[in-house]
C-alpha positions in Angstrom: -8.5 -8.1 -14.4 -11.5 -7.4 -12.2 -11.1 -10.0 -10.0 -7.3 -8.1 -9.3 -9.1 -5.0 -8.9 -11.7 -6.3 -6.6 -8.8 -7.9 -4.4 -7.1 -4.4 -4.3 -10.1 -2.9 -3.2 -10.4 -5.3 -0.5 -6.9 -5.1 0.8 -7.1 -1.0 0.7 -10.2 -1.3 2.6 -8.4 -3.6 5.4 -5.7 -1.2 5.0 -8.0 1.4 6.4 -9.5 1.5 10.0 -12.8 0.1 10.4 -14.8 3.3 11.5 -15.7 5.1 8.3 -14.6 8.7 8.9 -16.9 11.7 8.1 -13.6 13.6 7.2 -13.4 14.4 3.9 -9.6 14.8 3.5 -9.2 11.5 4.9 -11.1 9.7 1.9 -9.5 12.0 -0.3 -6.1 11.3 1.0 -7.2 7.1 0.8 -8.0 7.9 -2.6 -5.0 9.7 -3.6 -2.4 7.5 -2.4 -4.6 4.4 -4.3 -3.9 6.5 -6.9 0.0 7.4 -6.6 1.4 4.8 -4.3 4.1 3.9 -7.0 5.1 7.0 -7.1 7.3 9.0 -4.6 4.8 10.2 -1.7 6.1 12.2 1.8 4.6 13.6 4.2 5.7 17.2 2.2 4.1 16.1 -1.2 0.8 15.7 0.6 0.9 18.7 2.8 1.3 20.2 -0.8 -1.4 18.1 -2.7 -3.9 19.2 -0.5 -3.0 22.9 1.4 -2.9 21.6 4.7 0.5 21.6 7.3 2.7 18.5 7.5 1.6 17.9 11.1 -1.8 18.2 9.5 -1.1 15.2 7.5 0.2 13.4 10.3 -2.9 13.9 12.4 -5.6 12.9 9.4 -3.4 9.8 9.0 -3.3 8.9 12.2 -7.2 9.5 12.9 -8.1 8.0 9.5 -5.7 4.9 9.0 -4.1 4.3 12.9 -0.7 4.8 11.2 1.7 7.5 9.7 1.5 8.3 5.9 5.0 6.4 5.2 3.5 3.1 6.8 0.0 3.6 5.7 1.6 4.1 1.5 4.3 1.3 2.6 1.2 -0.8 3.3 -0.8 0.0 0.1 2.1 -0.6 -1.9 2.6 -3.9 -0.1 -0.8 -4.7 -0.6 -0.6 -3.8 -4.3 2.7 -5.8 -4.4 1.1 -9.4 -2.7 -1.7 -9.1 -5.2 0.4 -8.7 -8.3 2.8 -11.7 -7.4 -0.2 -13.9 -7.5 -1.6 -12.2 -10.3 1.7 -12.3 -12.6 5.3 -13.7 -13.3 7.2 -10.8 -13.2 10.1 -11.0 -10.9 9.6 -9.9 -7.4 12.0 -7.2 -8.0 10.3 -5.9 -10.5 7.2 -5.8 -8.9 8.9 -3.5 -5.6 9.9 -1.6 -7.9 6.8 -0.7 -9.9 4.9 -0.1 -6.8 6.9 2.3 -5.4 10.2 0.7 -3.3 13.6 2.3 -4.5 15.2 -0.4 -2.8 14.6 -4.2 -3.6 16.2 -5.3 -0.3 13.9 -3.0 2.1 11.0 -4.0 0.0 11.5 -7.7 0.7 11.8 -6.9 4.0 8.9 -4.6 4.5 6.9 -7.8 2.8 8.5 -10.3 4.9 7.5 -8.3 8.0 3.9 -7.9 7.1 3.2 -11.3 5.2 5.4 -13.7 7.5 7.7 -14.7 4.2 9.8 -13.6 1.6 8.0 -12.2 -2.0 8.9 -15.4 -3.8 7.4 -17.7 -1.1 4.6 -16.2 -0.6 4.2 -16.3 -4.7 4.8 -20.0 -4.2 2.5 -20.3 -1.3 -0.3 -18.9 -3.0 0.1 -20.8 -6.2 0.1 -23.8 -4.1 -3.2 -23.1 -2.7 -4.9 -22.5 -6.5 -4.1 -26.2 -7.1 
């Protein structure tokens, strides 16, 4: 379990860009999507979560993370999603689903895109590499 958590923390912290921001709201916004990425998140639910205007948003994401808030949560949940198919059985599916894709099929393309192969190869892959 820690050694899961420990890889999360890793990936979120790739996720991130590599100067370490003095902005507040950007670790708070890191820390709330860590927190929520399995659940619907916009642009709008954040300007709400923390009082600030959508463009607002936008801006913090861009200076924090290089990247707009639907990539930078599509990336933590892809992140969250590689780590639990080598980490568990369930069914790729499954695991878009519980963190945060609505649809299987963009999921599994999102993950292709970012990890060079499809959810269930990259589970094989990595369970080749433990042997």
């Amino acid at each position: 379990c820690y050694s899961r958590l420990y890889r999360l923390a890793e990936i979120l912290l790739s996720i991130s860009s590599q100067k370490e921001s003095a902005d507040p709201l950007i670790t708070e916004l890191r820390a709330y999507v860590g927190k929520n990425y399995a659940k619907r998140i916009t642009a709008q639910t954040i300007s709400e979560q923390f009082a600030v205007s959508v463009p607002t948003v936008f801006r913090k994401f861009k200076a924090g993370f290089g990247m707009t808030p639907a990539n930078y949560i599509n990336s933590v949940r892809l992140a969250q999603a590689a780590v639990m198919l080598e980490m568990t059985q369930k069914p790729a599916g499954s695991i878009g689903y519980e963190v945060g894709f609505e649809d299987v099929f963009y999921f599994s393309k999102l993950f292709k895109q970012k990890y060079g192969v499809a959810p269930t190869m990259y589970r094989e892959r990595m369970q080749d590499t433990r042997k």
